[in-house]
N, C-alpha and C positions, 0 to 999 in steps of 0.2 A: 153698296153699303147696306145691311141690313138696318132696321127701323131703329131710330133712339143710339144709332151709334157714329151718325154724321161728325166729323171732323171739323168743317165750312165753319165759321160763325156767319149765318144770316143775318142782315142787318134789318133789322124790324122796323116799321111805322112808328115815330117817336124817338126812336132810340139810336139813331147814327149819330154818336157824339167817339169823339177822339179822346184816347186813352192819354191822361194827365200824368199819371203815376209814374215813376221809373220802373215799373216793373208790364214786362211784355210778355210773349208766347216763348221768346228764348229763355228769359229769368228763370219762369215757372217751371219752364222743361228741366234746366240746371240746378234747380233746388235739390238740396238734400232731403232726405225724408221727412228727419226730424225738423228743418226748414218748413218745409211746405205744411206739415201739422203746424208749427206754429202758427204760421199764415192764415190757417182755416180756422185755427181755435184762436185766433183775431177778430176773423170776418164773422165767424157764427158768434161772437161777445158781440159784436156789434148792434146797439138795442133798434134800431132802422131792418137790419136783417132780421133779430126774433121779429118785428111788426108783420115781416112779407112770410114767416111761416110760421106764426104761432099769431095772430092775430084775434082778437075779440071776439070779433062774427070769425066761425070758419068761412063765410063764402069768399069775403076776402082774403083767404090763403092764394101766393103767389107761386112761391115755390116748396116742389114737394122732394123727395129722395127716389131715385130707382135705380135698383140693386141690379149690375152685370149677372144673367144668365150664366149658371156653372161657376159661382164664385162663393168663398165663404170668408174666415177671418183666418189664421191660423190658432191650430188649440193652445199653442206657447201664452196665446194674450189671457188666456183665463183657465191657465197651468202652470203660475207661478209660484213652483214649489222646490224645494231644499234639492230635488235628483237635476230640475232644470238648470239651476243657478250654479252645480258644479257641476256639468256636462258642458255648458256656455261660457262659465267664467266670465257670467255679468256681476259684478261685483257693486260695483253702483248699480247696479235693479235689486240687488236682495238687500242693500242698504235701504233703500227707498222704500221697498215692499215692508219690509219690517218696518219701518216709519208708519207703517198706514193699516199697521193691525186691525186698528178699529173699525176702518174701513172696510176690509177684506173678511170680518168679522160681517158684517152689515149684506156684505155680496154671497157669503154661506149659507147666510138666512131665507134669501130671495131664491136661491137657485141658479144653476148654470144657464139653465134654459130662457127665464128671465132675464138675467143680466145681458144675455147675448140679445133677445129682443127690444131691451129697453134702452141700454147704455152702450152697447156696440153698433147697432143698426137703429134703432129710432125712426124704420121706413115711413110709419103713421105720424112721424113729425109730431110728435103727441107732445103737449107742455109738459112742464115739470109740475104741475099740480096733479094731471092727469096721470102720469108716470107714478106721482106716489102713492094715488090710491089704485092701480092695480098693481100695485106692487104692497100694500100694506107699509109704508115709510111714511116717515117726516120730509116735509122740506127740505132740511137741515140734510137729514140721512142722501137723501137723493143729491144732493148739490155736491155733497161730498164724493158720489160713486163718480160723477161726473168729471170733478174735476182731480180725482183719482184717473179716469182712463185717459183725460186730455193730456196732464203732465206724464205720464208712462208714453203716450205715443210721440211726443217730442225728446225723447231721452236717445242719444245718439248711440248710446250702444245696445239698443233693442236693436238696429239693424245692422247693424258693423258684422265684418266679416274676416273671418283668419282668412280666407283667400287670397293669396294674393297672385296679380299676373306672371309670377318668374321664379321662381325661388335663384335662379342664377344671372335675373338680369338686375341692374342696378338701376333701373327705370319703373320701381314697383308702384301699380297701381292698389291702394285699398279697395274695396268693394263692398256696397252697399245692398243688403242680402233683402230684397223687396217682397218675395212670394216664396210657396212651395207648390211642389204640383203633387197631387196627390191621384189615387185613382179608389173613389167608392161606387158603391154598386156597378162593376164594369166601364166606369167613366171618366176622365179625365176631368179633377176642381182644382182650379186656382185660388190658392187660401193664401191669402194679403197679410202681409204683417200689420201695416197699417190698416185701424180701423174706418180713417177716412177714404181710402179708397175700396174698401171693402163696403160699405157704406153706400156706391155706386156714384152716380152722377146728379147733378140738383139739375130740376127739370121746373122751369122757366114759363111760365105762363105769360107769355108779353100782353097779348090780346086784354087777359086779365087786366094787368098792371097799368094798360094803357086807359080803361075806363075808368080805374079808382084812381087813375090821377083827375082824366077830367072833370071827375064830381066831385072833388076835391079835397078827398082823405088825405094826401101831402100837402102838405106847404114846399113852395118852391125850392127852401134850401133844403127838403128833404130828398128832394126828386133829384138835386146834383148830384144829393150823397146815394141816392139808389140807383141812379146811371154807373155810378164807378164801382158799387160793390157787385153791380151784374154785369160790368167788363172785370172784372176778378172772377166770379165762377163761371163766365165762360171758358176764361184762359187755363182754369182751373182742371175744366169738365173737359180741354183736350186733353190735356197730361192725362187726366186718370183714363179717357176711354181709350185713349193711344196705348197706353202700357197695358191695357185689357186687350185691345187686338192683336196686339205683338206676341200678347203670351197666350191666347186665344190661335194664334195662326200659326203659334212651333207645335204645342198640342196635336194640333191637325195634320203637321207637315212630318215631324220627326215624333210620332206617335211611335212606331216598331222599334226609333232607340230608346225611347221614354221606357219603354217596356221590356227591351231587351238589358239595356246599357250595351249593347254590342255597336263600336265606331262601324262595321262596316252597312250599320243600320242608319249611319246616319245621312243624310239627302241633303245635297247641293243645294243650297236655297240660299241666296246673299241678300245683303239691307238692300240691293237695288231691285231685286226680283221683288221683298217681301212690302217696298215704298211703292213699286205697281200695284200692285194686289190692292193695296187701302189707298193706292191713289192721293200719297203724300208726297211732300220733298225728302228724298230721299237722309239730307243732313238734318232733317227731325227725327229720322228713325234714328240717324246716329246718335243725336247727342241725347236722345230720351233713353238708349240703353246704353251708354257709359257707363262704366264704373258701377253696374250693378247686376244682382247675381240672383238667383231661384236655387232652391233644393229639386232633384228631380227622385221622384216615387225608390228610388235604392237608396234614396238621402243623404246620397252625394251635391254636391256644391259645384255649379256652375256659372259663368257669365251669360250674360243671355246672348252675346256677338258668338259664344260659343255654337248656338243653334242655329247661328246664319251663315253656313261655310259655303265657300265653292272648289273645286275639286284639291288647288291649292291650299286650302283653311286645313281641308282633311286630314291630308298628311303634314302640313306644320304640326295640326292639335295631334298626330297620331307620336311625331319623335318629341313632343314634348312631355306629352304624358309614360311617353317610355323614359324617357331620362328621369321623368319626377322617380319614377317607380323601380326601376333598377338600381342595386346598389354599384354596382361593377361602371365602372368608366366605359364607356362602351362607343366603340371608333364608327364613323360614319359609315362604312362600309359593315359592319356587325347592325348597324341600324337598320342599314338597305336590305336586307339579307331579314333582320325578324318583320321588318314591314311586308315583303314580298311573302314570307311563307304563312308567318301570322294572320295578315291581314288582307293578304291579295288581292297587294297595290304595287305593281311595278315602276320602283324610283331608279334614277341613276346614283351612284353613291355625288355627285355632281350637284346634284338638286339637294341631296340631303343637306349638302354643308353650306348652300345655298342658303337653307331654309332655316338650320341651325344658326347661322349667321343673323339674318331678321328678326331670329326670338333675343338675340343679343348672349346664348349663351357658346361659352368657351369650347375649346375646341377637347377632345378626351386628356391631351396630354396636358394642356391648360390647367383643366380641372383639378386629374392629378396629382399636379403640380403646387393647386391651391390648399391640397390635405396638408 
């Protein structure tokens, strides 16, 4: 494991107490996006957490922010304008947006470059007084930018997706569209829809926390309630640094199809090879990429299970995307025949309808049938 990206929770001096909450490492994995923002724009209201990072004296700052290596936000969070909202058909975010004129009025004055240091990332953990005078605002004006991006990032169709698993199976999964990958200066960034995990991971000073307890800066019922909101951003800090490995290690792996969009660029790599690698259970890497999806650099839309196939996955994902994409009904044996010369992968037509079979779609004449 690279530094600052452990997965383990260590249990610290002081701090082995058992998690009270109904909410576990499975919960937080299963959260939806707009979920888990709500979650955080819970625990960061929580006036116990501003104490541990916006505190009086800085020496007593506990926890600070740090930003994933090769990550940004995506520019959709602060390009919400009239070509966005009819390309997307967020119809509730251009109602909301327009709602908050004043606001968005208030974020043109500051600057892009601003708004993305102060109100998207906030690495410097800088108060809101702090925030307004380098920024030239009121209280008022900043309280409002803030809880402008908190409510946008819980809004369920900022990450909602037309994708869906099947167009011809009746087992449709939605998907939740988490990242894009992009490629600047020759390089592969993961730009986050979300600003909390874009944001990176809160970084825990225990040693800290454990002196100003013993000299007495809490009071004892503060210390329960600071046990359980640092068993929250722990469970927290795996979700987001998990979904940053995972999208950190297809980059790496399926880099040539990233670049080309060509399937026979794509490399055998399954959740069980990619759970070795980072040294997880393998059913956390499943259920952290369920049902959610990345743009890859051609700005097509994909699942992320799409980027973990093994030789099987390949030619499923190859006759599914040819059925998405032909119009003609086209018989198992016409399949075997454009995979072989297309794509030079020799199938049986046996295996096609095999395979055809598992994605649950119909057989040609089914089809049709269904016109």
């Amino acid at each position: 494991m690279n530094e600052g990206m452990e997965l383990k929770i260590k249990p610290q001096t002081g701090l082995k107490y058992k998690l009270k909450t109904r909410i576990n490492l499975s919960n937080i994995i299963q959260l939806c996006e707009s979920d888990l923002n709500k979650l955080i724009n819970q625990i960061e209201d929580n006036p116990l957490f501003k104490k541990l990072v916006y505190p009086q004296n800085k020496e007593n700052r506990v926890i600070t922010l740090k930003r994933f290596p090769g990550t940004d936000i995506t520019s959709n969070y602060y390009e919400l304008n009239e070509q966005y909202f009819s390309e997307q058909s967020f119809l509730d975010i251009e109602q909301f947006v327009n709602a908050q004129k004043d606001v968005i009025d208030i974020i043109k004055k500051i600057g892009q470059d601003k708004f993305k240091e102060y109100f998207l990332f906030n690495i410097n953990c800088l108060s809101k007084e702090e925030v307004a005078s380098n920024c030239g605002l009121s209280l008022d004006e900043v309280t409002k930018i803030i809880n402008f991006v908190n409510n946008l990032a819980i809004r369920n169709e900022f990450y909602e997706s037309s994708l869906k698993f099947n167009k011809h199976s009746t087992n449709v999964i939605s998907y939740n569209r988490i990242a894009s990958i992009e490629i600047e200066n020759n390089s592969f960034v993961i730009n986050f829809y979300s600003p909390n995990i874009a944001k990176g991971k809160y970084i825990i000073d225990y040693d800290k926390l454990e002196k100003l307890k013993q000299i007495g800066i809490y009071s004892s019922s503060e210390i329960n309630e600071i046990n359980r909101l640092i068993n929250y951003l722990e469970l927290i800090n795996i979700r987001k640094s998990l979904i940053y490995q995972i999208l950190s290690k297809i980059t790496e792996i399926q880099s040539n199809y990233l670049l080309s969009n060509d399937i026979n660029d794509l490399v055998p790599f399954t959740q069980s090879d990619l759970a070795r690698t980072l040294k997880v259970n393998p059913s956390l890497i499943s259920r952290t990429i369920y049902a959610r999806s990345i743009l890859i650099p051609n700005k097509t839309e994909k699942p992320i299970e799409y980027f973990l196939p093994n030789n099987k996955k390949i030619v499923k994902n190859l006759v599914n995307e040819i059925l998405f994409s032909e119009t003609d009904n086209l018989t198992d044996e016409q399949l075997r025949i454009i995979i072989k010369e297309k794509y030079n992968k020799e199938v049986s037509r046996r295996t096609i309808t095999q395979y055809r079979n598992e994605l649950k779609i119909p057989s040609s004449f089914k089809r049709e049938r269904s016109k």
